[in-house]
C-alpha positions as CSV (number, residue, x, y, z in Angstrom):
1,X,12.5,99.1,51.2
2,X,9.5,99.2,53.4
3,X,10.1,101.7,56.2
4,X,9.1,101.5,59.6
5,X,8.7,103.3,62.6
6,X,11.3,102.4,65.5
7,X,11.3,103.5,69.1
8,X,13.6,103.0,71.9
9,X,13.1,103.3,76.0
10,X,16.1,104.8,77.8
11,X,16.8,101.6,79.6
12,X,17.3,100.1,76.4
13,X,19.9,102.2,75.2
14,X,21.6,102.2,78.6
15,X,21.7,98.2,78.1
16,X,23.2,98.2,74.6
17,X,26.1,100.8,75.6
18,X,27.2,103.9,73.6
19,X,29.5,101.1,71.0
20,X,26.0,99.3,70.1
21,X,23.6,102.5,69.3
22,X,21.0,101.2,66.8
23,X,21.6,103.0,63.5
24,X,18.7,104.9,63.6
25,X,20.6,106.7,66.3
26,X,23.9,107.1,64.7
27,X,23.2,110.0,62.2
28,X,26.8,109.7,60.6
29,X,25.5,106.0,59.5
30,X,22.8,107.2,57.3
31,X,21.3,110.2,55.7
32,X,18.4,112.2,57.4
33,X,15.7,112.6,54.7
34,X,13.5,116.0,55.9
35,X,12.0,117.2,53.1
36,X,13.4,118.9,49.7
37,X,14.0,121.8,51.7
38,X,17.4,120.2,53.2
39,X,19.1,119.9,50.1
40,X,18.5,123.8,50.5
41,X,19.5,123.9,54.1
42,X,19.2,122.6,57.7
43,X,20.4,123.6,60.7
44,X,23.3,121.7,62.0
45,X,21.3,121.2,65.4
46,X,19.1,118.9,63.2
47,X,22.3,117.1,62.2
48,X,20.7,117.1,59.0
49,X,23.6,119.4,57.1
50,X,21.3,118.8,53.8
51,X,23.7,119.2,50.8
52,X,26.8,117.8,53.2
53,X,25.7,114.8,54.1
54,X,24.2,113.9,50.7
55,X,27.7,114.7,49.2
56,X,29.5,112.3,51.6
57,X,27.4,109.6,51.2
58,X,30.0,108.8,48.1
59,X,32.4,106.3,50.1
60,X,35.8,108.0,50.1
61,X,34.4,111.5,49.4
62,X,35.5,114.3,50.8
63,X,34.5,118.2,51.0
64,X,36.0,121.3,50.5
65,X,34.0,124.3,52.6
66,X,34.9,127.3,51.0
67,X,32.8,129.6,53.8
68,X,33.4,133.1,55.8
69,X,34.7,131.4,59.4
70,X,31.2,131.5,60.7
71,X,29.7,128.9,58.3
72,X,33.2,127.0,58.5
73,X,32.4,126.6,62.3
74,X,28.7,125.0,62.1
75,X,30.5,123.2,59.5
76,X,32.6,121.8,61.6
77,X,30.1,120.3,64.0
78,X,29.8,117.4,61.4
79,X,33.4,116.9,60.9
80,X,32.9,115.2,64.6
81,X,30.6,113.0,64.0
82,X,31.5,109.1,63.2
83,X,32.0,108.1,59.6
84,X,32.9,112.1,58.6
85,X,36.0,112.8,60.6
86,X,39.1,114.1,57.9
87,X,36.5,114.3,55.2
88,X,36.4,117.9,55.5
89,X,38.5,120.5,54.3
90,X,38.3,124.8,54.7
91,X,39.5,127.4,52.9
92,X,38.3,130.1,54.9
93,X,37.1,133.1,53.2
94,X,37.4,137.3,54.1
95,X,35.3,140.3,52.9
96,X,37.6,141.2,50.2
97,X,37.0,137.6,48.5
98,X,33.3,137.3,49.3
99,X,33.1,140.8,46.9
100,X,36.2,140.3,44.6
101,X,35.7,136.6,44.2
102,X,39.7,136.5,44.8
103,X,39.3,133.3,46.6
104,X,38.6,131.4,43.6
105,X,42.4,131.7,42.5
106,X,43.4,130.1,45.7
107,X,40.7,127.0,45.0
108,X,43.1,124.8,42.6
C-alpha cells in the first residue's frame, strides 16, 4: 500500500463537521507509525501511546495498566479517544508493590 501525503485547509474540515473527520485525523482509527522508538515510548501528547495502541489494534482487545497512579493517568488520556473507550483496565500500584513485587498476587 502506496502511501501518500494528505493535507487539509481549515475550511475544509469546518465543511465536513466533527462526525466526518478524514481518518488521517482520527488517531483512535489507525496506528501512528513514528519510528522504532514508540514501541519504546511516546508521549501521550503525540497520541502515539507506542506499545498501547499496537496492542489494541487486536479487535476486541483489551489492556490491563498495572502503573503507579501517575502513569495510570496519561494512560488514561487514550481510554477517551474513539474506538479505545472500556478497553482499558488499572490496577493501580503503591511503593510497597513497586519494591516487593506484591502486586503480582493481585494480577490473576
Amino acid at each position: 500500500m502506496e502511501r501518500v501525503a494528505r493535507s487539509f485547509t481549515a475550511a475544509e474540515l469546518v465543511q465536513r463537521g466533527i462526525e466526518n473527520l478524514p481518518d488521517e485525523l482520527v488517531s483512535g482509527r489507525h496506528l501512528i507509525y513514528s519510528s522504532p522508538a514508540t514501541l519504546a515510548f511516546n508521549s501521550p501528547g503525540a497520541e502515539g501511546f507506542g506499545v498501547k495502541r499496537a496492542g489494541l489494534a487486536i479487535p476486541g482487545s483489551v489492556m490491563l495498566v498495572v502503573a503507579p497512579g501517575c502513569c495510570g493517568r496519561n494512560t488514561s488520556l487514550i481510554s477517551e479517544i474513539p474506538g479505545y473507550e472500556g478497553r482499558f483496565f488499572y490496577l493501580t500500584m503503591d511503593e510497597t508493590d513497586i519494591v516487593t513485587g506484591r502486586h503480582l498476587s493481585r494480577i490473576p
